[in-house]
C-alpha positions as CSV (number, residue, x, y, z in Angstrom):
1,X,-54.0,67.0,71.8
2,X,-53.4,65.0,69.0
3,X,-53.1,65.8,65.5
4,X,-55.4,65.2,62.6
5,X,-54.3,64.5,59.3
6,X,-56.1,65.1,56.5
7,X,-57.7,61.6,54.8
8,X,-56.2,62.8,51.4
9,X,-52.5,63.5,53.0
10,X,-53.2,59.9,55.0
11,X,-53.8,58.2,51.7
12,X,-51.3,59.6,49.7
13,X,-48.6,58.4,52.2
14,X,-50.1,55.2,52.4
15,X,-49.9,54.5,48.3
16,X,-46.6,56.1,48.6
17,X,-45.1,54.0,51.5
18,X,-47.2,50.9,49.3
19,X,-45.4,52.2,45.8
20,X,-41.7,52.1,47.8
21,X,-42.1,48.5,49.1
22,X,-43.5,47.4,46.0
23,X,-40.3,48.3,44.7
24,X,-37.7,46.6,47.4
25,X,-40.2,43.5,46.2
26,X,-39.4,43.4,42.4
27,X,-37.9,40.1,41.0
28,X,-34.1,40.7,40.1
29,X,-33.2,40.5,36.5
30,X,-33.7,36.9,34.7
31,X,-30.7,35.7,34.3
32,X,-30.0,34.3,30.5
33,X,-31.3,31.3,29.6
34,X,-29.4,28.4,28.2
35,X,-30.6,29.2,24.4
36,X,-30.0,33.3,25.3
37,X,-26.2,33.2,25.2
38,X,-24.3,34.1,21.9
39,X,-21.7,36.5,23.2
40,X,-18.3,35.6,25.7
41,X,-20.3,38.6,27.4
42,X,-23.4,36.7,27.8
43,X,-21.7,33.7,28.7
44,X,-20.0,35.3,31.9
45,X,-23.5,36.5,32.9
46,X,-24.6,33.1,32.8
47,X,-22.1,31.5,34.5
48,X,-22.3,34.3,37.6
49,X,-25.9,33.6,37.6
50,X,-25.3,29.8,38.2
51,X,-24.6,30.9,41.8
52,X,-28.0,31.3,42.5
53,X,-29.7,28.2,41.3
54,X,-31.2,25.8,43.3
55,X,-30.5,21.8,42.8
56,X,-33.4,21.0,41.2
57,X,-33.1,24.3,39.1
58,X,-29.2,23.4,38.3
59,X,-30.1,19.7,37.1
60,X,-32.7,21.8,34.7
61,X,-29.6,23.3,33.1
62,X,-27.8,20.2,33.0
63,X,-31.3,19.0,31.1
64,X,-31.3,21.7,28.9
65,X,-27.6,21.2,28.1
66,X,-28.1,17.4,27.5
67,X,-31.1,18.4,24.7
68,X,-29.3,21.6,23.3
69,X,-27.9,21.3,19.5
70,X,-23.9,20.6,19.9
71,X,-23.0,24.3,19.2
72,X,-20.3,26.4,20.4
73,X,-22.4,28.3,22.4
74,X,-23.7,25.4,23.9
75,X,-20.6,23.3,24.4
76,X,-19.2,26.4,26.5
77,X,-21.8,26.8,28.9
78,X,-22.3,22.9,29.2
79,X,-18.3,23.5,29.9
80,X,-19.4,25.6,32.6
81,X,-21.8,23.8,33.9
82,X,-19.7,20.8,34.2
83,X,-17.3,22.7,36.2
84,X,-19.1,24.8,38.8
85,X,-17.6,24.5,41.7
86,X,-21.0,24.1,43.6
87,X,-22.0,21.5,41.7
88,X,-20.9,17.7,41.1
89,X,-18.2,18.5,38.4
90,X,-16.6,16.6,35.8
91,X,-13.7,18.5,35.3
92,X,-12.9,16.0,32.2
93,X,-15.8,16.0,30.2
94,X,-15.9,20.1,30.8
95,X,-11.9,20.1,29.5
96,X,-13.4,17.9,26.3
97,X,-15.8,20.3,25.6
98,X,-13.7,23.1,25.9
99,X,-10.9,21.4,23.8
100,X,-13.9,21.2,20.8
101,X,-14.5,24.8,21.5
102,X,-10.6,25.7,21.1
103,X,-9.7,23.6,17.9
104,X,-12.8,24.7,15.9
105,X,-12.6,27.1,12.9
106,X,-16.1,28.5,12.8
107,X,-16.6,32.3,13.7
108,X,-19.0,31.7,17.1
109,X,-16.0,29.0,18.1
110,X,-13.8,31.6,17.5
111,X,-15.2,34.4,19.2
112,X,-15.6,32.1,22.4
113,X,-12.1,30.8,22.0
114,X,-10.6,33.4,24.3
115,X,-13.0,32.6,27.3
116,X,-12.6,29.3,26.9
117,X,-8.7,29.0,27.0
118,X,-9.2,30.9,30.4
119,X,-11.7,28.2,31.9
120,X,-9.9,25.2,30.6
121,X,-6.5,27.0,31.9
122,X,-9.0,27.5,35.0
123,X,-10.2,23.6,35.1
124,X,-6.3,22.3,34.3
125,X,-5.0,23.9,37.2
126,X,-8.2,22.8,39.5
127,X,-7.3,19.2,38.5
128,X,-3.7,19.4,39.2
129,X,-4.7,20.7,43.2
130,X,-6.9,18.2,43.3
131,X,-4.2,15.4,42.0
132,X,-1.8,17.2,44.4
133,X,-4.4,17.4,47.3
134,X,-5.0,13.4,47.2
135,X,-1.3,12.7,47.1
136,X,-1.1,15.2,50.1
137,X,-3.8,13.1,51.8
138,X,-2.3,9.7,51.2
139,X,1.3,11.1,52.4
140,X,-0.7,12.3,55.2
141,X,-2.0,9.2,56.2
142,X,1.2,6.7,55.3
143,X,2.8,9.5,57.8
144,X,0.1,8.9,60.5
145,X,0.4,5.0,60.4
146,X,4.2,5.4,60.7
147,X,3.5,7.4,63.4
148,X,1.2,4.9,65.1
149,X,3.9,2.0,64.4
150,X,6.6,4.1,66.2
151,X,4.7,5.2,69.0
152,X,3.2,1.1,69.3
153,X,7.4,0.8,69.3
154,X,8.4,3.3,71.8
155,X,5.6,1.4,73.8
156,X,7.1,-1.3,73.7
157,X,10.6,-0.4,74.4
158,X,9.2,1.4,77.8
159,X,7.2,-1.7,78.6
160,X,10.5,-3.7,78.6
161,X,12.7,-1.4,80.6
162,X,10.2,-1.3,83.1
163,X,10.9,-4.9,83.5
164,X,14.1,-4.8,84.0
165,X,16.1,-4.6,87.1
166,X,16.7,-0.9,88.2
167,X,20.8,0.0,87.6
168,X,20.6,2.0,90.8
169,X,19.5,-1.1,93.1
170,X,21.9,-2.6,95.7
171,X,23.1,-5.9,95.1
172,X,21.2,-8.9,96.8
173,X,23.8,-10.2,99.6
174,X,26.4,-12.6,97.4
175,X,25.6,-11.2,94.5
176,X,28.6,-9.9,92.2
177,X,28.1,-6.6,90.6
Protein backbone atom coordinates (compact mmCIF):
# COMPACT_ATOMS: atom_id res chain seq x y z
CA UNK A 1 0.00 0.00 0.00
CA UNK A 2 1.35 3.06 -0.83
CA UNK A 3 1.22 6.27 0.95
CA UNK A 4 -0.64 9.42 0.24
CA UNK A 5 0.63 12.69 0.92
CA UNK A 6 -1.22 15.41 1.48
CA UNK A 7 -1.33 18.01 -1.79
CA UNK A 8 -0.45 20.91 0.76
CA UNK A 9 2.66 18.83 2.34
CA UNK A 10 3.58 17.82 -1.60
CA UNK A 11 3.64 21.40 -2.44
CA UNK A 12 5.36 22.74 0.29
CA UNK A 13 8.27 20.37 -0.39
CA UNK A 14 8.28 21.12 -3.82
CA UNK A 15 8.64 25.21 -3.30
CA UNK A 16 11.09 24.19 -0.66
CA UNK A 17 13.30 21.77 -2.72
CA UNK A 18 12.62 24.87 -5.64
CA UNK A 19 13.74 27.70 -2.93
CA UNK A 20 17.16 25.45 -2.03
CA UNK A 21 18.22 25.09 -5.71
CA UNK A 22 17.40 28.52 -6.40
CA UNK A 23 19.96 29.26 -4.08
CA UNK A 24 23.04 26.81 -5.23
CA UNK A 25 21.98 28.90 -8.61
CA UNK A 26 22.76 32.52 -7.44
CA UNK A 27 25.51 34.53 -9.34
CA UNK A 28 28.67 34.83 -7.10
CA UNK A 29 29.61 38.28 -5.95
CA UNK A 30 30.59 40.95 -8.82
CA UNK A 31 33.84 41.35 -8.64
CA UNK A 32 35.00 45.27 -8.55
CA UNK A 33 34.98 46.98 -11.56
CA UNK A 34 37.94 48.78 -12.95
CA UNK A 35 36.47 52.43 -11.74
CA UNK A 36 35.34 50.48 -8.15
CA UNK A 37 38.85 50.29 -6.68
CA UNK A 38 40.21 53.07 -4.28
CA UNK A 39 41.63 50.95 -1.53
CA UNK A 40 45.15 48.36 -1.60
CA UNK A 41 42.12 46.30 -0.18
CA UNK A 42 40.02 46.66 -3.20
CA UNK A 43 42.78 46.31 -5.41
CA UNK A 44 43.73 42.65 -4.08
CA UNK A 45 40.07 41.78 -4.67
CA UNK A 46 40.42 42.80 -8.09
CA UNK A 47 43.41 41.27 -8.98
CA UNK A 48 42.08 37.59 -7.36
CA UNK A 49 39.12 38.12 -9.46
CA UNK A 50 41.15 38.47 -12.73
CA UNK A 51 41.37 34.59 -12.38
CA UNK A 52 38.11 34.15 -13.56
CA UNK A 53 37.83 36.27 -16.65
CA UNK A 54 37.45 35.03 -19.93
CA UNK A 55 39.68 36.41 -22.98
CA UNK A 56 37.37 38.44 -24.50
CA UNK A 57 36.31 39.64 -20.93
CA UNK A 58 40.19 40.23 -19.93
CA UNK A 59 40.91 42.39 -23.20
CA UNK A 60 37.62 44.44 -21.84
CA UNK A 61 39.83 45.35 -18.83
CA UNK A 62 42.80 45.97 -20.81
CA UNK A 63 40.08 48.44 -22.73
CA UNK A 64 38.90 49.90 -19.82
CA UNK A 65 42.53 50.48 -18.58
CA UNK A 66 43.59 52.04 -21.98
CA UNK A 67 40.41 54.73 -21.59
CA UNK A 68 40.78 55.17 -17.67
CA UNK A 69 42.15 58.74 -16.39
CA UNK A 70 46.08 58.20 -15.54
CA UNK A 71 45.37 57.89 -11.71
CA UNK A 72 47.02 55.97 -9.09
CA UNK A 73 44.35 53.73 -8.78
CA UNK A 74 44.34 53.13 -12.21
CA UNK A 75 48.01 52.86 -13.03
CA UNK A 76 48.09 49.94 -10.24
CA UNK A 77 45.52 47.80 -11.58
CA UNK A 78 46.65 48.50 -15.31
CA UNK A 79 50.08 47.28 -13.36
CA UNK A 80 48.21 44.24 -12.60
CA UNK A 81 46.76 43.63 -15.57
CA UNK A 82 49.96 43.86 -17.37
CA UNK A 83 51.40 41.29 -15.29
CA UNK A 84 48.87 38.44 -14.82
CA UNK A 85 50.42 35.56 -15.23
CA UNK A 86 47.47 34.18 -17.44
CA UNK A 87 47.56 36.74 -19.67
CA UNK A 88 50.08 38.02 -22.38
CA UNK A 89 52.29 40.17 -19.88
CA UNK A 90 54.48 42.98 -20.26
CA UNK A 91 56.40 42.80 -17.31
CA UNK A 92 58.08 46.29 -18.46
CA UNK A 93 55.41 48.47 -19.04
CA UNK A 94 53.69 46.98 -15.60
CA UNK A 95 57.30 47.76 -13.67
CA UNK A 96 56.82 51.53 -15.36
CA UNK A 97 53.59 51.87 -14.07
CA UNK A 98 54.45 50.71 -10.83
CA UNK A 99 57.68 52.88 -10.67
CA UNK A 100 54.97 56.14 -11.32
CA UNK A 101 52.97 54.62 -8.52
CA UNK A 102 56.18 54.44 -6.12
CA UNK A 103 57.77 57.98 -6.75
CA UNK A 104 54.54 59.90 -6.49
CA UNK A 105 53.71 62.26 -3.51
CA UNK A 106 49.96 62.36 -3.62
CA UNK A 107 47.95 60.61 -0.77
CA UNK A 108 46.04 57.75 -3.05
CA UNK A 109 49.87 57.09 -4.53
CA UNK A 110 50.77 56.87 -1.17
CA UNK A 111 48.37 54.72 0.22
CA UNK A 112 48.98 52.19 -2.74
CA UNK A 113 52.70 52.55 -2.44
CA UNK A 114 53.02 49.47 -0.13
CA UNK A 115 51.18 47.10 -2.56
CA UNK A 116 52.91 48.22 -5.20
CA UNK A 117 56.56 47.76 -4.00
CA UNK A 118 55.36 44.08 -3.34
CA UNK A 119 54.23 43.56 -7.11
CA UNK A 120 57.06 45.36 -8.68
CA UNK A 121 59.42 43.32 -6.11
CA UNK A 122 57.02 40.42 -7.47
CA UNK A 123 57.49 41.39 -11.35
CA UNK A 124 61.54 42.05 -10.85
CA UNK A 125 62.09 38.77 -9.60
CA UNK A 126 59.68 37.17 -12.47
CA UNK A 127 61.89 38.89 -14.98
CA UNK A 128 65.15 37.73 -13.55
CA UNK A 129 63.67 33.71 -13.86
CA UNK A 130 62.72 34.47 -16.96
CA UNK A 131 66.38 36.11 -18.03
CA UNK A 132 67.83 33.09 -16.15
CA UNK A 133 65.42 30.54 -17.74
CA UNK A 134 66.48 31.58 -21.50
CA UNK A 135 70.08 31.54 -20.57
CA UNK A 136 69.26 28.03 -19.11
CA UNK A 137 67.73 27.13 -22.43
CA UNK A 138 70.47 28.31 -24.64
CA UNK A 139 73.15 26.51 -22.40
CA UNK A 140 70.90 23.70 -22.78
CA UNK A 141 70.96 23.68 -26.34
CA UNK A 142 74.92 24.72 -26.96
CA UNK A 143 75.20 21.56 -24.52
CA UNK A 144 73.07 19.36 -26.82
CA UNK A 145 74.84 20.37 -30.12
CA UNK A 146 78.22 19.55 -28.31
CA UNK A 147 76.72 16.54 -27.58
CA UNK A 148 75.75 15.71 -31.17
CA UNK A 149 79.39 16.80 -32.47
CA UNK A 150 80.98 14.34 -29.93
CA UNK A 151 78.84 11.60 -30.49
CA UNK A 152 79.08 12.40 -34.82
CA UNK A 153 83.03 12.05 -33.42
CA UNK A 154 82.94 8.93 -31.42
CA UNK A 155 81.17 7.71 -34.69
CA UNK A 156 83.65 8.35 -36.50
CA UNK A 157 86.46 7.05 -34.51
CA UNK A 158 84.53 3.52 -34.38
CA UNK A 159 83.98 3.68 -38.05
CA UNK A 160 87.77 3.85 -38.48
CA UNK A 161 88.82 1.17 -36.14
CA UNK A 162 86.53 -1.10 -37.74
CA UNK A 163 88.69 -0.63 -40.71
CA UNK A 164 91.56 -1.45 -39.48
CA UNK A 165 93.28 -4.74 -39.27
CA UNK A 166 92.41 -6.78 -36.13
CA UNK A 167 95.72 -6.78 -33.58
CA UNK A 168 94.71 -10.36 -32.73
CA UNK A 169 95.06 -11.73 -36.46
CA UNK A 170 97.81 -14.06 -37.51
CA UNK A 171 100.28 -12.88 -39.72
CA UNK A 172 99.80 -13.56 -43.62
CA UNK A 173 102.71 -16.20 -44.45
CA UNK A 174 106.01 -13.76 -44.95
CA UNK A 175 104.71 -11.28 -43.27
CA UNK A 176 106.97 -9.65 -40.35
CA UNK A 177 105.07 -8.88 -37.23
Amino acid sequence: MKPEFPAQRTWTAFAAALALAGCSSLPPAAAPGFADVDTPEAALVYYQSLHRLTPSEFARERGNFAAAPRTAQARLLGAMLLGYPRAQQDLARAQALLDDILRADDPAARELQPLARVLADNYAERGRLEAQHERLALQLKDAQRRNAELQEKIDRLADIERTLIPRGAPARPGERR
